[in-house]
N, C-alpha and C positions, 0 to 999 in steps of 0.2 A: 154735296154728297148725293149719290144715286138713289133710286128708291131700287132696293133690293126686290128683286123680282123673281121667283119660286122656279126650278123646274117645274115645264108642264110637258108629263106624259101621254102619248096619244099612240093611239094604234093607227099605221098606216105605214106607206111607203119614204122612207127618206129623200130619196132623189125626186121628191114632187111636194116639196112645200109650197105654199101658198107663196107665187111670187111678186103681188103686185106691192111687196117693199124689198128692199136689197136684204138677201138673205146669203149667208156661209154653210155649207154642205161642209161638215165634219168628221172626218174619220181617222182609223190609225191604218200605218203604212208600217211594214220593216223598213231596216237599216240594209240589207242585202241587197234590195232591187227588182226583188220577187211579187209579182201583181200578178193572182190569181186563183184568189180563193176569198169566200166570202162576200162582205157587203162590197167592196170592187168590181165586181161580177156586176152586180146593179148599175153602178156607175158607170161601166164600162157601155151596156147595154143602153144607157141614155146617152152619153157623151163620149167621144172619141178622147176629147184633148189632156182628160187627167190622164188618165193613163198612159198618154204619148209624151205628154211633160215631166211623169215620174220617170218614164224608161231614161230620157233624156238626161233628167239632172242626176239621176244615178249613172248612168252612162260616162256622159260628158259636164257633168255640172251646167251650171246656166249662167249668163251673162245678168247680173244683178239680182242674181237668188244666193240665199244663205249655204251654205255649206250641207252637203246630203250627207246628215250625221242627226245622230238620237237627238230628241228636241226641238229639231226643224220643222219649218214648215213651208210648204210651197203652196201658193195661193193659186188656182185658174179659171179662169173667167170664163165658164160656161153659154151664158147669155147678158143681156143687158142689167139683169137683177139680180144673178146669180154666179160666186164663186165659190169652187170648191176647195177645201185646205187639206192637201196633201200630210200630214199629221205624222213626224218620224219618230213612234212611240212602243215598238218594238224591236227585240235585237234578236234578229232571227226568225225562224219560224218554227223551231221548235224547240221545248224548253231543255232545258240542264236541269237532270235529276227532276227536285222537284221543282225548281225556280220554271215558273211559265215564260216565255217568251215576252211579255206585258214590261213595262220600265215604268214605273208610275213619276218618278223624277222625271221624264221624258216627256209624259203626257201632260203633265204638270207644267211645264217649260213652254210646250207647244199651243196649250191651250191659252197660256196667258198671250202667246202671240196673236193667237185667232182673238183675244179678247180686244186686243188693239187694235185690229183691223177694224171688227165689227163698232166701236166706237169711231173709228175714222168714218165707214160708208152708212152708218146710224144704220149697222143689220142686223137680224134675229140669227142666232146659230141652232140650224136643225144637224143633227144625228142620230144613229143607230147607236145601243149603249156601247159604247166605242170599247177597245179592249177588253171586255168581260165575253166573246166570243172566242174566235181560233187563237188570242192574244193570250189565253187563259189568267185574263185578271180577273178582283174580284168586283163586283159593281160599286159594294158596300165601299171600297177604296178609290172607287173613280168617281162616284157621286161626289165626293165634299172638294173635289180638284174643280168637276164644273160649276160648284156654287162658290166656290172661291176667285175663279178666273173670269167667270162669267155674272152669274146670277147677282153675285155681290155687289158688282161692278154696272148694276143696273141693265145688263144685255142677256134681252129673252132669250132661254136656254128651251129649245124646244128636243126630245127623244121620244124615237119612234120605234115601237117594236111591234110586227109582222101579225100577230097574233092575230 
């Protein structure tokens, strides 16, 4: 059994954790294919290839990536220690009535994926508090997904907010 390991909150930038161990850059994505708004923008701004990979496997799908549908996830390899997960945890970009955009089944789904990874390449998962921004969920609902997929499962759950 793992030793359960706490979120730890920190003020800073997401796209600049500390790399000198293999780390996962975590975020949510629509289901539509739309990249450009939000913590993206950041990403976009340090790395070219997430963004060129999501246009793509929305586009044209990928030769040995999952299916571009709610609960996926696309993995990409930024540098030598760092990949970013494509997180398919939103449907749409904007909500129905009062339902937001946010799919917690989704994120739910995605992050258990990211949680396998980061046990595969023994990596810390940093993110911005993922869907409780333009996703309009709430955090109180996405906190016990990340200590459930992650934290529990013994893999450092690191979130970063700007402040």
């Amino acid at each position: 059994m793992s030793q359960i390991k706490p979120i730890h909150y920190t003020v800073g930038d997401a796209t600049r954790p500390p790399t000198w161990r293999h780390v996962i850059i975590a975020h949510i994505c629509n289901d539509i294919g739309h990249w450009g708004a939000g913590f993206v923008l950041a990403l976009s701004e340090r790395w070219p290839q997430p963004e060129m990979q999501y246009r793509q496997w929305h586009r044209d799908g990928m030769e040995g990536s999952s299916p571009f549908a709610l609960g996926e996830v696309q993995f990409v390899r930024v540098s030598e220690t760092t990949v970013v997960a494509n997180m398919i945890g939103q449907q749409g970009i904007r909500g129905h009535g009062k339902l937001p955009p946010i799919r917690y089944e989704a994120v739910d789904r995605a992050l258990g994926r990211v949680g396998h990874e980061a046990l595969q390449l023994g990596a810390s998962v940093h993110m911005p508090r993922i869907g409780s921004g333009l996703a309009g969920g709430s955090w109180e609902r996405i906190e016990p997904l990340i200590l459930s997929r992650l934290s529990h499962r013994g893999i450092a759950a690191v979130v970063y907010d700007l402040r």
